[in-house]
C-alpha positions, 0 to 999 in steps of 0.5 A: 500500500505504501508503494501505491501511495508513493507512486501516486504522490511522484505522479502527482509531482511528476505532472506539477513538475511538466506543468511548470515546465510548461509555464501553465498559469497557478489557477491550472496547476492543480487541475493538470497535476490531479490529471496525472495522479488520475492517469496512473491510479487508473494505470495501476487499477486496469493493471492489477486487474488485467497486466499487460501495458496496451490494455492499461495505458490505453484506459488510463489515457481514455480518462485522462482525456475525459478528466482533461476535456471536463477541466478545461471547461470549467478553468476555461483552458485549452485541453492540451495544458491539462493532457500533456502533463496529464499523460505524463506519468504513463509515458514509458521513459525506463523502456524507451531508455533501455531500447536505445542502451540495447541498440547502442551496445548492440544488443539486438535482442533487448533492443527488441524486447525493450523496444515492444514493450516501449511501442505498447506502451506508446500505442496504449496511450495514442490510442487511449487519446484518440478514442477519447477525442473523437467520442467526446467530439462526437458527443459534443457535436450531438449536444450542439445539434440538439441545443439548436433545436 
């Protein structure tokens, strides 16, 4: 539990450290850093549940999207100042590292096994946002064509 907890407190972080980065203004730092301690809760949630990293990353970025779309509403923000730092937490630095000592060192087989476990974890997450995006945009454009009426 101890382990859970320190995870979520360096996602938190990890996300309130891009979003300073990012120069995003006071009033939106904490919504983009909840973001990413909501992103990895949910990572760590479907992966207890289900293992694997596409399944995971996949779900985790879908809520972010969602979590991202609905603070960006109500702080009046571009949803991308949300998403970035957002995603953050579940991008696969360790694996993408770790591809590229193997390519190095010419060590194609851990390049390999590195380098699949990085793209799963990078289409997890393209793949997580784009759903996200273009179901919400469908929704969006549903509620306006009825708002009309």
């Amino acid at each position: 539990m101890t382990d859970i907890i320190i995870q979520l407190v360096t996602a938190l972080l990890g996300s309130l450290g891009f979003a300073l980065l990012f120069q995003l203004r006071k009033g939106l730092l904490a919504a983009a850093s909840i973001g990413g301690l909501i992103n990895w809760a949910v990572y760590l949630l479907v992966y207890e549940l289900l293992g694997g990293a596409f399944i995971p990353c996949f779900v985790a970025a879908a809520v972010a999207v969602v979590y991202c779309e609905v603070s960006a509403r109500v702080l009046k923000a571009p949803v991308t100042l949300f998403l970035v730092p957002s995603v953050v937490p579940s991008v696969p630095g360790s694996a993408l590292f770790y591809t590229m000592s193997g390519i190095v060192r010419r060590d194609w087989a851990a390049a390999k096994d590195f380098g699949l476990k990085t793209a799963e974890f990078t289409l997890g997450i393209a793949a997580g946002i784009c759903l996200a995006v273009v179901v919400f945009s469908i929704v969006n454009s549903i509620v306006h064509r009825l708002q009309k009426r």
